[in-house]
TIRO-7535 format. One record per atom (N, C-alpha, C, O): x, y, z. Coordinates in pm, whole numbers, plus 50000, padded with zeros to 5 digits. Layout:
N
XYZ;...
This chain:
448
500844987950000;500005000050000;500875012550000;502065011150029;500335026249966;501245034549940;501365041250049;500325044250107;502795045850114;502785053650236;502015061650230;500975059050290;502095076250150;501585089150102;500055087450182;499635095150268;499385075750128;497905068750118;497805073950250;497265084350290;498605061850332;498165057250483;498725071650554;498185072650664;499645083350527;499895095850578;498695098350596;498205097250708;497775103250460;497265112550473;495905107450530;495145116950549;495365095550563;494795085050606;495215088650799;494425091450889;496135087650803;496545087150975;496425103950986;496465106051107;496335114550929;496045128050942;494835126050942;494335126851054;493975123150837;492545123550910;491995120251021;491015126051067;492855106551097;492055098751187;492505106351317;491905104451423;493415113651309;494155120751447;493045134951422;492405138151523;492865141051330;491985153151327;490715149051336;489795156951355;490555135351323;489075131851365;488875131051545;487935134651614;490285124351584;490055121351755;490355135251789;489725137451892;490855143351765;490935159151820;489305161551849;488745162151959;488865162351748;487675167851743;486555159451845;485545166551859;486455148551907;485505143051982;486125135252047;486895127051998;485865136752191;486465118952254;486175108752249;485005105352238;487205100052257;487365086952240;487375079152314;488515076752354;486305070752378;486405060352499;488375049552466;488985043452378;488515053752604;490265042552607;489585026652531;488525020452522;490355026152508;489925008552400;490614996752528;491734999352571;490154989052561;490624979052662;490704964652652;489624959552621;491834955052671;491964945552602;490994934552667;490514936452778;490694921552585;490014909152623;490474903252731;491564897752742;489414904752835;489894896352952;490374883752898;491404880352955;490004876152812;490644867652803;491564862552697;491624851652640;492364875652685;493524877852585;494184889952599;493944899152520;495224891352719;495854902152723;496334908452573;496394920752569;496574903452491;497474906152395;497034910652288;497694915652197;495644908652295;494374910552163;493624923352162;492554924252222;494054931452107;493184946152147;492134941352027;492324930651967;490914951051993;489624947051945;490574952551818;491704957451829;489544949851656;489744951451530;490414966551558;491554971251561;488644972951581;488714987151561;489624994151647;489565005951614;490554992551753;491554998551819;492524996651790;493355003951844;493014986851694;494254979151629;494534992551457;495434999151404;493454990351443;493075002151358;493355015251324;493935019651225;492785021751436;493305031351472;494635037651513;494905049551496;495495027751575;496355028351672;497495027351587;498395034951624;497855018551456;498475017351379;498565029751220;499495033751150;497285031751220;496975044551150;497835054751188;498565060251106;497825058051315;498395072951381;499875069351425;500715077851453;500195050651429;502055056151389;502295052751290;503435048251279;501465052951168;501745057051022;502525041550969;503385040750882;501995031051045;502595016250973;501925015750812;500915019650753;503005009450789;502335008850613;501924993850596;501464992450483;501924979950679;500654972150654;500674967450863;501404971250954;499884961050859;499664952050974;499024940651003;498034941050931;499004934651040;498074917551128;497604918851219;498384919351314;496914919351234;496264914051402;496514903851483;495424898251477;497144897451552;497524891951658;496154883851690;495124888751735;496434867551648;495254859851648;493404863151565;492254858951581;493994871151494;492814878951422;492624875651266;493354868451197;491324883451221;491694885151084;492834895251016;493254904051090;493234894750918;493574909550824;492874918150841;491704917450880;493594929050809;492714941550817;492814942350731;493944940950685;491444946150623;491444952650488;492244961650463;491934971350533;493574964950368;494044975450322;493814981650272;494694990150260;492344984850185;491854997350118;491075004350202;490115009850148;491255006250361;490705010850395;491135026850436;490485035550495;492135026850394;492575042050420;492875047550271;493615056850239;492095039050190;492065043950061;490695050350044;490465056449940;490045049550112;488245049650112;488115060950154;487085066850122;489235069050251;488965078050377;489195090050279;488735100850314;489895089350153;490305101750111;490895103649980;492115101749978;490335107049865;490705103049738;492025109149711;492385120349746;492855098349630;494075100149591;494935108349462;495085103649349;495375120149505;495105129049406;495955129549302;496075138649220;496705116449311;497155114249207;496765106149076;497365104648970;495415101149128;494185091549045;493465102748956;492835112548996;493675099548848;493125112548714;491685106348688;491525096148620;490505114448758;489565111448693;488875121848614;489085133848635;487995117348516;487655133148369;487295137248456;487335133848574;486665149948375;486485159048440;484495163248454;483735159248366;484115169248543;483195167748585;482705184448564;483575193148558;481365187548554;480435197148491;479025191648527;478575182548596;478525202248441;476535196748419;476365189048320;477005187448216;475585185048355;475145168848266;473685175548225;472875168448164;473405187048254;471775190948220;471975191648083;472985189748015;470525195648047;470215203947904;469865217247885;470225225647803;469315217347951;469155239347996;469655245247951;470805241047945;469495257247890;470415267447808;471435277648005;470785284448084;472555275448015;473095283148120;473395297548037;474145295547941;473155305848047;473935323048016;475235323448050;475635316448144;476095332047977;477195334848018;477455344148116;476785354448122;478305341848190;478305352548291;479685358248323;480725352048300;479635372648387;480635380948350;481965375048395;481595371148505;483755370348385;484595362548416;485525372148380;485415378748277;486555373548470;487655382148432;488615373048370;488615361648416;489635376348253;490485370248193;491295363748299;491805371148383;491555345848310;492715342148435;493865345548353;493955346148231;494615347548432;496495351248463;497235340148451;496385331348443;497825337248448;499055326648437;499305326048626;499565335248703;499125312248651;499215306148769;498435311448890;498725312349009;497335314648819;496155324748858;494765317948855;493745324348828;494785305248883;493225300348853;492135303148905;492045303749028;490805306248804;489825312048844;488925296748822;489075285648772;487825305848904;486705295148925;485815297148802;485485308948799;485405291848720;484235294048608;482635294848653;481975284948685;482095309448649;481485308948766;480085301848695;479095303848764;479805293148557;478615290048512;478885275248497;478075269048429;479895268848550;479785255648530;480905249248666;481215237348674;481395259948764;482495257448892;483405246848842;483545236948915;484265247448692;485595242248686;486435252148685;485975263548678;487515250548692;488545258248688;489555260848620;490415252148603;489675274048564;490765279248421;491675289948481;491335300348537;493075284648453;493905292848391;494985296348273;495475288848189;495145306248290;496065308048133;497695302348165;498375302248267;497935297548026;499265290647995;500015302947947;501115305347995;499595309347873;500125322347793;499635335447823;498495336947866;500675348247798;500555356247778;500785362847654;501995364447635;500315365647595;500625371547458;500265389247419;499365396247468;501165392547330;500725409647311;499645408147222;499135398347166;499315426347224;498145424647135;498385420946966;499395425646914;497555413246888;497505407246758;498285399246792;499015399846694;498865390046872;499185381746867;498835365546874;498335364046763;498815356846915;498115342346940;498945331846997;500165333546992;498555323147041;499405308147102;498265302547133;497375306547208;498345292447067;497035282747039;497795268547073;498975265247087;496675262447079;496925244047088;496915240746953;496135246546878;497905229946902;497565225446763;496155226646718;495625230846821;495435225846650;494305227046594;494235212446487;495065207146414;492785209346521;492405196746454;493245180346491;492865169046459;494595184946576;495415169946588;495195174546704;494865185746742;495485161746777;495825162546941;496805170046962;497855167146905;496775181547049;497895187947103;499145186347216;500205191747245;498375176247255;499055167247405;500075162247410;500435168147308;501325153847448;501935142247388;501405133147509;500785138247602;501635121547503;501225108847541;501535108447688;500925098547728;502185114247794;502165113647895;501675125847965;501685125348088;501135139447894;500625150647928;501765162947979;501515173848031;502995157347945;504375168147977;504525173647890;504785184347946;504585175747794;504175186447664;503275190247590;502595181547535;503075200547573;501635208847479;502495215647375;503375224347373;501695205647268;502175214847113;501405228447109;500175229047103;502205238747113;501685254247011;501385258246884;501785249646806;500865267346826;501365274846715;501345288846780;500765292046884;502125297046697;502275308946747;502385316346608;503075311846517;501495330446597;501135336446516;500895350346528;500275352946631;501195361146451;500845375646435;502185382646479;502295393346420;502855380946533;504305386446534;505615383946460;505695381046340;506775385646558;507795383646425;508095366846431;508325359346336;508015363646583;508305347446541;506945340046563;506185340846659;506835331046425;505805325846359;506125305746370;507155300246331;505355301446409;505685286846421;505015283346538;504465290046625;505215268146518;505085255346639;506575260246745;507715263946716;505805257646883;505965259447025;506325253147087;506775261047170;506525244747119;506545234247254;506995240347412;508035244747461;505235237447472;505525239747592;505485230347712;504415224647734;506385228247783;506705219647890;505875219648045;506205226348143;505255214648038;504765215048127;505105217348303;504655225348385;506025207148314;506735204648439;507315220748466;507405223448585;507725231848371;508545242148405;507765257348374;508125268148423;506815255548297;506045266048195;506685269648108;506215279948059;507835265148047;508645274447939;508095269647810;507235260947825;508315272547703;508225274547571;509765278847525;510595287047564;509665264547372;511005264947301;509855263047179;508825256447176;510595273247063;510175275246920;510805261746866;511825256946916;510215256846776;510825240746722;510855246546563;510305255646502;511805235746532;512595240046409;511755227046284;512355218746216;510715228746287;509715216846195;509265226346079;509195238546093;508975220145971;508395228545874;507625215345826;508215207745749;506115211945877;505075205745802;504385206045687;503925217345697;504105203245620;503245209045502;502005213745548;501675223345479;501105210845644;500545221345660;501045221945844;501695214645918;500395233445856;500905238946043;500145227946122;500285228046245;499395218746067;497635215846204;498815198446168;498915190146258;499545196346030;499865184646055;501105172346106;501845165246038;500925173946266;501555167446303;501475161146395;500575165246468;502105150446444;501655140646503;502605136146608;503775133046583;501945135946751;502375131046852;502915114546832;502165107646762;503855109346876;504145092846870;502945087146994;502785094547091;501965071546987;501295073447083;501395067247262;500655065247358;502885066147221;503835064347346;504965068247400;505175070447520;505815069247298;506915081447329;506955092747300;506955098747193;507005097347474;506545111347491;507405120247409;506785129047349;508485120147397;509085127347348;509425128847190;510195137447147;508655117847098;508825117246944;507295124846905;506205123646961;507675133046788;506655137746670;507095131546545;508185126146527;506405132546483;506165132646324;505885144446259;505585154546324;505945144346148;505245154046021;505225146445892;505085134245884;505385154245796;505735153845651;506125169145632;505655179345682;507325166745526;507965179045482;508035174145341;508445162745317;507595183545232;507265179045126;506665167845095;505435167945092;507355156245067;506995141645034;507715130045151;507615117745144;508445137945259;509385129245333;508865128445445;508635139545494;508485117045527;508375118545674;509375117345804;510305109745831;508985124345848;510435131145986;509985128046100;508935131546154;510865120946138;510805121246308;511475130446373;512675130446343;511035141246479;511585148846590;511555144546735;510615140946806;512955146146760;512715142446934;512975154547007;514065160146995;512085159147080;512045174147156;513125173547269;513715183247317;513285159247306;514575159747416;515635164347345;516345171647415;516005163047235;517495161547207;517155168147086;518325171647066;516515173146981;516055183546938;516915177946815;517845184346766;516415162246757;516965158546651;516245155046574;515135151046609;516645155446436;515565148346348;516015140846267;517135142846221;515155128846224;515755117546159;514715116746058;513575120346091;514995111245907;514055108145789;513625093845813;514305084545770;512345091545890;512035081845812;511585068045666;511575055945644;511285082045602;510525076645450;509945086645373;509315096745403;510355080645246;510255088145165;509135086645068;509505080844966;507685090745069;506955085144985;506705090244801;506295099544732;507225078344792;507535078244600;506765086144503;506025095044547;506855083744367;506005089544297;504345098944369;503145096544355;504755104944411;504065116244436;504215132444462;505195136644523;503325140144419;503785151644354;503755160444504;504415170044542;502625152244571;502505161744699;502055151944775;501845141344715;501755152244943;501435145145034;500775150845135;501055160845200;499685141945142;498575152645233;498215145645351;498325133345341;497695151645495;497745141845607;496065141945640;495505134845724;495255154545530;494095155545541;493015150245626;492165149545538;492385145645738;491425134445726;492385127145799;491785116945765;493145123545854;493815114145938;494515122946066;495545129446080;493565119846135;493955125146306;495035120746420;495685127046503;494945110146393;496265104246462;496975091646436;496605085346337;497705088046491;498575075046430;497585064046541;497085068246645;497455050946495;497205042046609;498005036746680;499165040546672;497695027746762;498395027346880;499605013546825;500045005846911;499835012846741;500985001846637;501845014446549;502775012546472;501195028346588;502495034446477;501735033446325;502425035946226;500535030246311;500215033146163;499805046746115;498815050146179;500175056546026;499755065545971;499445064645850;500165060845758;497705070145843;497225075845685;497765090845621;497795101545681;498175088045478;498175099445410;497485094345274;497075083245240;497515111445184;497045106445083;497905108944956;497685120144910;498745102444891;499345107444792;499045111044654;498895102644565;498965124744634;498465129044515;499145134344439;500005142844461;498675127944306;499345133244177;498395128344047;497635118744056;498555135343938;497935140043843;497475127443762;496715127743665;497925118643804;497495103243669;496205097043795;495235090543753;496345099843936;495335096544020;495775097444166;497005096844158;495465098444284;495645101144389;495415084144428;494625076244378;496535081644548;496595069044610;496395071944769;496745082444822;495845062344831;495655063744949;496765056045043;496755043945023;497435059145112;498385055045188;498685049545328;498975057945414;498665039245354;498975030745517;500425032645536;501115026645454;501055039645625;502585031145647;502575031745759;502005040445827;503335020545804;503505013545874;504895019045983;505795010745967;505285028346071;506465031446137;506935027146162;508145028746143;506365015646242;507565007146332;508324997046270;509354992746321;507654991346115;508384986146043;508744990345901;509294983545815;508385001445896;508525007845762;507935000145604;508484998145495;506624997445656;506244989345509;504994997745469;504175001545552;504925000045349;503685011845280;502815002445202;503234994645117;501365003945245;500554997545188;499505011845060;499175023145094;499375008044981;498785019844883;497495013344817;497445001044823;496535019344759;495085016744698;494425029344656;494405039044732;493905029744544;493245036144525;492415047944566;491295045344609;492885062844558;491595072244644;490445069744666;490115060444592;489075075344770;488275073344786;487725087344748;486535088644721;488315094544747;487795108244785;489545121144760;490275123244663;489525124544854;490625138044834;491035140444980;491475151345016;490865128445077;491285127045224;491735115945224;491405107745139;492605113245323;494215107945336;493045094945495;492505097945602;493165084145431;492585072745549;492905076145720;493935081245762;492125073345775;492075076945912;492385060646042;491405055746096;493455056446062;493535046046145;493095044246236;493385052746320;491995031346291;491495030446425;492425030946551;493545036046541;492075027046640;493235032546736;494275012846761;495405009446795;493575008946737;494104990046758;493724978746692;494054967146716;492584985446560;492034972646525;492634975246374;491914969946290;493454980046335;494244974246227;493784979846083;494334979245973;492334986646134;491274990245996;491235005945997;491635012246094;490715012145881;491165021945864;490015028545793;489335021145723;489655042145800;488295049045748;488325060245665;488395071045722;488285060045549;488185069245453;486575076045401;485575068945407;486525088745357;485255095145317;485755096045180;486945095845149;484625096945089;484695099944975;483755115044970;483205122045055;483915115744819;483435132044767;481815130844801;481295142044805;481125122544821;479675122144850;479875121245020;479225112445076;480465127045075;480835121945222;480325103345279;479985099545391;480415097545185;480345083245248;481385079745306;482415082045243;481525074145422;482625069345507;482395052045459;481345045745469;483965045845394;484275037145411;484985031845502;485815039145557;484855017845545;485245007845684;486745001845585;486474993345501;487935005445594;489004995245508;489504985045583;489444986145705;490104972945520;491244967345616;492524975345613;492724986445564;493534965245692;494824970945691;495454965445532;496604962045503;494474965845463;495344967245319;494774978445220;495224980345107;493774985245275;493444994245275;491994994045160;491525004045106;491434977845142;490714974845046;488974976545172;488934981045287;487904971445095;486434975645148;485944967145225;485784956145171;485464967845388;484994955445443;483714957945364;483154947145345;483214965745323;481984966145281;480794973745390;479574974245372;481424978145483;480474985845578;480895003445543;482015008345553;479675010245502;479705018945424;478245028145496;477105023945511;478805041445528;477355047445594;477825063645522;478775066245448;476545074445588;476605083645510;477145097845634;476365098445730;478025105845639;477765115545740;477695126345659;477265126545544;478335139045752;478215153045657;479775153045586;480445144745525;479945165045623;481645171845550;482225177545664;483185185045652;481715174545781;482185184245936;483825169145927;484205159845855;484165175646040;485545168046080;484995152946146;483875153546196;485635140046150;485365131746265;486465123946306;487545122846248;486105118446414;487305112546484;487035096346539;485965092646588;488025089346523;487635071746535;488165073146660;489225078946684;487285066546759;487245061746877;487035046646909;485965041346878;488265037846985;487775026547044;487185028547190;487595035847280;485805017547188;485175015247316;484905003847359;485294994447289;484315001247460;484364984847515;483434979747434;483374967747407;482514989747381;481794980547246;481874980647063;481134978846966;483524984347101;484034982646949;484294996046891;483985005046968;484815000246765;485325013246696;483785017946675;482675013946641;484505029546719;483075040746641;483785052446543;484985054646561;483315057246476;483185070946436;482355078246485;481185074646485;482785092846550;482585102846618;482195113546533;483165113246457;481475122846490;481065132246377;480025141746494;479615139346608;479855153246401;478915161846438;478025161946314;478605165146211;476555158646302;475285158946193;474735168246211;474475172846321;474425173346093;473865191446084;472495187046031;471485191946081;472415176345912;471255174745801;470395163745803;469285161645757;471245156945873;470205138845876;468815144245967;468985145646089;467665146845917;466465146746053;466525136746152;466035139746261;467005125646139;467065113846264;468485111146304;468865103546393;469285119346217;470885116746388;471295132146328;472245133046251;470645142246362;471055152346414;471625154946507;471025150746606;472735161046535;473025158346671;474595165046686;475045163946572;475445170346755;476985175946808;477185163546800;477505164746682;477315150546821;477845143746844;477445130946833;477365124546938;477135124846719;476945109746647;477985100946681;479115105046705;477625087246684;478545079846657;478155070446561;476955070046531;479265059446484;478925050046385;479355037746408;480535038946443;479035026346409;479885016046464;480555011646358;479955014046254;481535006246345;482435001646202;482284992646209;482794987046112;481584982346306;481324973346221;480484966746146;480574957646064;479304975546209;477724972046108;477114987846024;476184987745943;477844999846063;477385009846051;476365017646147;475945029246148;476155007846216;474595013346259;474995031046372;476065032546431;474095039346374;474805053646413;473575050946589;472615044146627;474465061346636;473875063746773;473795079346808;474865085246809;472915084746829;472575102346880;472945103047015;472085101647101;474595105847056;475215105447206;474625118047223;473555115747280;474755132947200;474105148447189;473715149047091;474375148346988;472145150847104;471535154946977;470155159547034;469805159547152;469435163546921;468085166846955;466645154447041;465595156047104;467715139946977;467045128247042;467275121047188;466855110547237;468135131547233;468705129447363;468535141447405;469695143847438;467845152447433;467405164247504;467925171247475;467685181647536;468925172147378;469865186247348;469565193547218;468665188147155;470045203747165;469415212247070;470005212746987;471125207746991;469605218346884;470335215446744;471435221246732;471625232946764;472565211246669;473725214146661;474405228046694;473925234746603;475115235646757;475325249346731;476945248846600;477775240546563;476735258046583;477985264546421;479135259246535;479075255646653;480285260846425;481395256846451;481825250046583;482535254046675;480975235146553;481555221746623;482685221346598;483055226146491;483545216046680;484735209946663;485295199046730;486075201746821;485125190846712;485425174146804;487075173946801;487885178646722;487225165946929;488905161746956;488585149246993;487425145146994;489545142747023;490535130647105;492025135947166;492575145447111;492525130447260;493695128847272;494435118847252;493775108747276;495775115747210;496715108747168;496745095347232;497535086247207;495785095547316;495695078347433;494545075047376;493525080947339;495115059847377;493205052547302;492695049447480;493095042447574;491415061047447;490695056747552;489315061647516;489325065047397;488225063147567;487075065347492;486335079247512;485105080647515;487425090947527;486785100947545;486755108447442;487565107147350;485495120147443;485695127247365;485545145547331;484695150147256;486025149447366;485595165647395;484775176847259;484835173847139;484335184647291;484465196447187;483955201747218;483205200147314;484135214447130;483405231947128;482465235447041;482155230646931;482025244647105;481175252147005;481285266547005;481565272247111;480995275946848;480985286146867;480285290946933;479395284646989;480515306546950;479915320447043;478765324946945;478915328346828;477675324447012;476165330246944;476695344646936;477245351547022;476405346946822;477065367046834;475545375546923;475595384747004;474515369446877;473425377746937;472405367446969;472685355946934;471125369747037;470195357047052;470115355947205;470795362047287;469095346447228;468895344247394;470075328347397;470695324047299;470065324147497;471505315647536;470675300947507;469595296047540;471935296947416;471365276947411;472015268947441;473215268647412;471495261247501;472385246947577;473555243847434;473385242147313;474625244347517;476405237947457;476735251847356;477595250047270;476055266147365;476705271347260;477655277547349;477405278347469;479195284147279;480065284647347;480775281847473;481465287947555;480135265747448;480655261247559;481705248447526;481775244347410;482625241447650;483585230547605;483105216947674;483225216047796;482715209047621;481725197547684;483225186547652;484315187047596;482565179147715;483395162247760;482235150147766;481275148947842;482695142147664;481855127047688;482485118147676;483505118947608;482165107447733;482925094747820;481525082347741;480425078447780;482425079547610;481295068547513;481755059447582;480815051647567;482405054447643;482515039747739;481175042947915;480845034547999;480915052247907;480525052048044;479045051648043;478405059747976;478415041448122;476805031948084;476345043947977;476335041547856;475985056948032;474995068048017;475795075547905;475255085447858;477065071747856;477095078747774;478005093247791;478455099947698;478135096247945;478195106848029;478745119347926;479675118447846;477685134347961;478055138347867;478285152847960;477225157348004;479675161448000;480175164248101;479955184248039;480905185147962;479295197348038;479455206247977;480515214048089;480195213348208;481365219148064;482905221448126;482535236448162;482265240048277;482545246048040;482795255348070;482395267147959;482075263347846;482405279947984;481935287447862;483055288547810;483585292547915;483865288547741;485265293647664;485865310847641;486955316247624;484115315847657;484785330547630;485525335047482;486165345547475;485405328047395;485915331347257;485065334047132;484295325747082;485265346147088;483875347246975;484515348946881;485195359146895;484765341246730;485685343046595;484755351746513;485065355946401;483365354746588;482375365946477;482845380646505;482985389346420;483165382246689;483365396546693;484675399046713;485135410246735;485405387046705;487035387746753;487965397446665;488045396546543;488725407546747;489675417946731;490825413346638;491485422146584;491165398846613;492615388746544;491785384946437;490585386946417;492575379746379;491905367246263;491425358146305;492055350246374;489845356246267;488685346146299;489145331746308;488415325546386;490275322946246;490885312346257;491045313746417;490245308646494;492095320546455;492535322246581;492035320146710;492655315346804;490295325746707;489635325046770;489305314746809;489215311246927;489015307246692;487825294546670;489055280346802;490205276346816;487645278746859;488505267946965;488805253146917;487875247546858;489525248846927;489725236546904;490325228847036;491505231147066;489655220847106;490015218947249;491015206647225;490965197647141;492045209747341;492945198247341;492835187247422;493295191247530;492565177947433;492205168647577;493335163547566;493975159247471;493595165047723;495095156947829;494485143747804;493325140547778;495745135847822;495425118047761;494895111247879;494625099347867;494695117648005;494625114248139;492945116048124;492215107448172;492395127848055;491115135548063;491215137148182;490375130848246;492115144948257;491575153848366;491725171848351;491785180748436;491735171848212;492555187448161;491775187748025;491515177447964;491465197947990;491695203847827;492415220247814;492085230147879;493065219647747;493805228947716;492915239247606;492455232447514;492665249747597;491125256347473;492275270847461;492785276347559;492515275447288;492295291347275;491245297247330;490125292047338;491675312147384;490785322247355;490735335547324;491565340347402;490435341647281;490675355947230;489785366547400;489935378647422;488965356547486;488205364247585;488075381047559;488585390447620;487125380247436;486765389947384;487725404047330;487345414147270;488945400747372;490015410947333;490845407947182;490575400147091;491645415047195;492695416247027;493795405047061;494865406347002;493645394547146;494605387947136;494415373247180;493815373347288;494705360247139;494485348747117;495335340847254;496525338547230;494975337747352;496135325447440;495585314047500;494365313747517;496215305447531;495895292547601;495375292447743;496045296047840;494265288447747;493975284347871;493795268747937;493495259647859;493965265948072;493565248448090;492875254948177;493035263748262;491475243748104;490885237948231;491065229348284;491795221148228;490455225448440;490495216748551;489235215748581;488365222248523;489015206248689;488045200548756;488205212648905;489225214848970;487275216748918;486985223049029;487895215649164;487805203549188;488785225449246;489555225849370;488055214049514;486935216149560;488815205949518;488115200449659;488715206349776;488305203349888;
C-alpha cells in the first residue's frame, strides 16, 4: 500500500480524535494481547505503519485508508453539468498565468498558459491532438508577430521552446502514441521524426511517385504506429497506410481527396469519399463493405468496450442530428450521444470534436459564440463525453469566452479547438476572451 495513502489517512484519523472523545479501547479479559479490530486500527493508523496483522485475528482490509480520502494522484475526467438547459454566460475576468479562476457557470477551473501581446496568438495545435502521450508537453502554434511557428511547451517548468519543423501544413503533426518525446510530420513528400529531448531529426521515409502529400482526414497515428496519408498526383491520387515501426507502405486507390484515418488498435482504417460516404478499410486498405453516410464536418475514430466508432457532428440527417453521432464500424449502425434525440438542441455552428493521443474513449468539443440571441444549451461552451461510460456521460465544462464573429485577430485564431490531456483530467482551449489577442487556457476540475 502506498505510504503517502496511509499519511494522509493517519492525518485524518488524528483530526478526527481531536475533534471528539474517544472512549480508552481495553483489552480481552481473556487475551491480554488482543486489542479489538477497531483499536488495532486506529492505533496503527496514527504511527503511520504501512501494513499490519492482528495478533490471532483477521487481516485488516488495506483499502481502507484508501476509502477515507481520494488520491490525488488518480486522474479522473472531468466533471460539469450533465443538464440540458440553456446556462447564460456570465461576466469572468480574463485568468492570469498561475492564477486560477473559478468558472462561475459551470464551477471548473481555468487558467492561462500564455501571455501574449496584442495581435498576437498561442494556440493548441488545431484539429490533431495537442498533448503528447504522457501530458508533459503541449504542442503550440504561434502567430501575428515576428516569430511565427510551432511551440513546445513543457509543462513540468512553463517554458516554451520555438521548434525548428516545417510541416506541410501547420495543424499536421503528430504526437508518437507512446513516446513522449517523438513527433512526426511530413515535409514535402518525406516523413520526419523529431525528438524534443534532444532536438533531433531523423528521415524516416520517403513517399515515391508523388507530387505532393497530404495528412488531410487522418487525426492520429494508432496505437501500432500506423499513419494515413494521401498521395496525390495528376494520373490519380493513392491512398496511403505506412506502417512506422516497420517501415512497410501499403497503397490503393483514392476514395475521395482525404488521406485514410487509422482506428486506434484494430488494424482498419476509414476513409470519406466526395459524396461524404465513410468507408470501413482493412489494413490493406481494400472495402469491408460497411459503408454509411455523414456530413463534410471533421470526425474522429474512437475505440470503446463496444468496438470502433466514428465520432462526427450531423447538421442534416432529421434522425441523427446531433453535436455528436457515433457509427459503429462494424455494422454501421449510428447512435445520437448529443443530439436533439437525447434532450439537446440543434447542433450549434462551429463544432469541433477532439481526442487525445491515448486510446481511451473520450471525447471533447466546442462550440461557437452566438454573436446575438437568447443563450442555448452547449453554445460556446467546452463539453466532455465518456462513450465507454453506461449513460454515455456527457460532462458541459465551461463557457470558453471566445467569439471568431466579433474577435479583434483573425477569425481562425479565435475558433476553439480543444485539446484533451490523455489522462482527461485537463483540456487545454484558445481564447481571444473577447480582446485583440488569442492565448491558452487549461481547464480543471473544480479545487476540493
Amino acid at each position: 500500500m502506498d505510504p503517502m495513502r496511509l499519511e494522509e489517512a493517519a492525518d485524518d484519523v488524528r483530526n478526527a480524535l481531536a475533534q471528539k472523545p474517544v472512549p480508552a479501547f481495553q483489552p480481552k479479559a481473556a487475551n491480554g494481547h488482543r486489542l479489538t479490530l477497531v483499536a488495532a486500527t486506529f492505533l496503527l493508523f496514527a504511527a503511520g505503519i504501512t501494513f499490519f496483522v492482528v495478533h490471532g485475528g483477521e487481516s485488516q482490509n488495506d483499502s481502507a485508508a484508501e476509502t477515507m480520502q481520494e488520491d490525488p494522484k488518480v486522474h479522473t475526467p472531468l466533471r460539469g453539468s450533465s443538464g440540458t438547459e440553456p446556462v447564460p454566460v456570465s461576466q469572468m475576468d480574463r485568468p492570469q498565468i498561475g492564477a486560477a479562476l473559478t468558472e462561475p457557470d459551470f464551477q471548473t477551473r481555468i487558467e492561462a498558459l500564455t501571455d501574449t501581446p496584442s495581435q498576437q496568438a498561442m494556440l493548441p495545435l488545431q484539429v490533431r491532438p495537442a498533448w503528447n502521450s504522457d501530458g508533459s508537453y503541449l504542442l503550440f502554434y504561434q502567430t501575428g508577430g515576428d516569430d511565427i511557428g510551432h511551440v513546445l511547451y513543457e509543462t513540468a517548468t512553463a517554458s516554451t521552446t520555438p521548434l525548428p519543423i516545417n510541416p506541410v501544413d501547420i495543424e499536421e503533426v503528430y504526437w508518437d502514441p507512446t513516446e513522449a518525446t517523438l513527433l512526426y510530420y511530413v515535409e514535402d513528400t518525406t516523413l520526419v521524426r523529431y525528438d524534443v529531448s534532444t532536438a533531433q531529426k531523423k528521415v524516416l521515409h520517403r513517399f515515391g511517385d508523388c507530387e505532393s502529400v497530404s495528412g488531410v482526414g487522418s487525426l492520429r497515428l494508432s496505437s501500432s504506429r500506423m499513419l494515413g496519408q494521401l498521395c496525390e498526383h495528376s494520373d490519380g491520387d493513392k491512398l496511403i497506410a505506412y506502417d512506422i515501426a516497420t517501415g512497410e507502405e501499403v497503397r490503393a486507390d483514392a476514395v475521395g481527396d482525404e488521406a485514410p484515418q487509422p482506428t486506434p488498435t484494430s488494424g482498419r482504417f476509414v476513409a470519406r469519399d466526395a459524396a461524404n460516404v465513410v468507408s470501413v478499410l482493412d489494413e490493406t486498405l481494400q472495402s469491408t463493405g460497411v459503408r454509411f453516410a455523414i456530413g463534410n464536418d471533421p470526425y474522429v475514430v474512437v475505440e470503446t468496450t463496444k468496438g470502433d466508432v466514428l465520432a462526427t457532428v450531423m447538421f442534416s440527417d432529421d434522425d441523427l442530428v446531433g453535436s455528436l453521432v457515433t457509427f459503429n464500424l462494424d455494422t454501421g449502425e449510428p447512435t445520437v450521444v448529443v443530439g436533439e434525440a437525447t434532450g439537446y438542441p440543434y447542433p450549434p455552428a462551429g463544432t469541433q470534436l477532439m481526442v487525445s493521443v491515448a486510446n481511451n474513449a473520450l471525447v471533447t468539443f466546442a462550440t461557437a459564440t452566438v454573436a446575438n440571441g437568447e443563450p442555448v444549451a452547449l453554445e460556446g461552451e467546452l463539453v466532455l463525453v465518456d462513450l465507454d461510460a453506461q449513460d454515455m456521460s456527457v460532462q458541459r465544462l465551461a463557457h470558453h469566452r471566445s467569439d471568431a464573429a466579433k474577435t479583434q485577430i483573425k477569425a481562425v485564431w479565435s475558433t476553439v479547438y480543444p485539446a484533451l490531456h490523455p489522462d482527461g483530467n485537463a483540456i487545454a482551449f484558445a481564447s481571444d476572451w473577447g480582446q485583440d489577442r488569442v492565448d491558452t487556457f487549461l481547464l480543471t476540475k473544480q479545487s476540493r
